[in-house]
N, C-alpha and C positions, 0 to 999 in steps of 0.2 A: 193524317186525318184532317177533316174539313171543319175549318168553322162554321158557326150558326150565321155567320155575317154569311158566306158562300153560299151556303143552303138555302138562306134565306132569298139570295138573289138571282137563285136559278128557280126557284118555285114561283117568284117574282114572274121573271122571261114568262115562264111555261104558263101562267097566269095570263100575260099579255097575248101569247098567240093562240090563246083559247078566245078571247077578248075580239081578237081580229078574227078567228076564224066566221066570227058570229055579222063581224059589221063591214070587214072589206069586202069590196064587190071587185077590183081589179085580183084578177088573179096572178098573175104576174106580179105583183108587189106584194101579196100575200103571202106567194112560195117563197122569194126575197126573206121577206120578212122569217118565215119560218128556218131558211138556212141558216141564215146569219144568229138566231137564235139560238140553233141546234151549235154552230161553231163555238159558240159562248160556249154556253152548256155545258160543253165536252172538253172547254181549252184546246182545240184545235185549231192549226193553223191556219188550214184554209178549206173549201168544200166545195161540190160542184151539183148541181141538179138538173135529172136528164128527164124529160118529157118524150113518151113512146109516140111516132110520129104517127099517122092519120090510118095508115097500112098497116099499123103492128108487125113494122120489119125490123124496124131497128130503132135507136135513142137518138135524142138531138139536147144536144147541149142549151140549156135553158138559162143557167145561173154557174156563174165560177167566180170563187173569190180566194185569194190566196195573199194573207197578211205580208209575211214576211218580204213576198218577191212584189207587193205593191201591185198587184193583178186585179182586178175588179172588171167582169164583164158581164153583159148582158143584163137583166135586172134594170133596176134604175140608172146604174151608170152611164147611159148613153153611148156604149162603147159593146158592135155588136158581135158576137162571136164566130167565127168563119169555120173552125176545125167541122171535118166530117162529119156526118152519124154515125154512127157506131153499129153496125149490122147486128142481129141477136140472132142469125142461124148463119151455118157457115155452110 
């Protein structure tokens, strides 16, 4: 069961990217922003956020972060992400 400290500090997050969705204008640090919250959130380890390209063919890797393996791309990290799109019909 979850303490009121917990609870408290995920309605917190869920506060702040209500807060941003209202005043960031970069959108790219706002998705950032909302992953990295949702990873809280959830306690997971890591998360990734795909943006449907320009065609609506397929996904392109936008945000990936992944604690454990020390992975952080795209996003603010300066570090840009190379893997494929991801086709959505086959």
């Amino acid at each position: 069961m979850e303490s009121v400290d917990s609870l408290l500090k995920r309605l917190e997050q869920l506060n702040d990217i209500g807060v941003s969705l209202s005043k960031e204008r970069d959108i790219t640090l706002l998705l950032e922003h909302i992953l990295l919250a949702a990873k809280t959130i959830t306690n997971a380890d890591g998360g990734t956020l795909y943006r449907m390209t320009e065609d609506g063919q397929s996904l392109r890797f936008e945000i990936l972060r992944t604690d454990s393996l020390q992975i952080a791309m795209g996003g603010s990290s300066g570090s840009s992400i190379s893997f494929p799109n991801l086709p959505l019909y086959d």
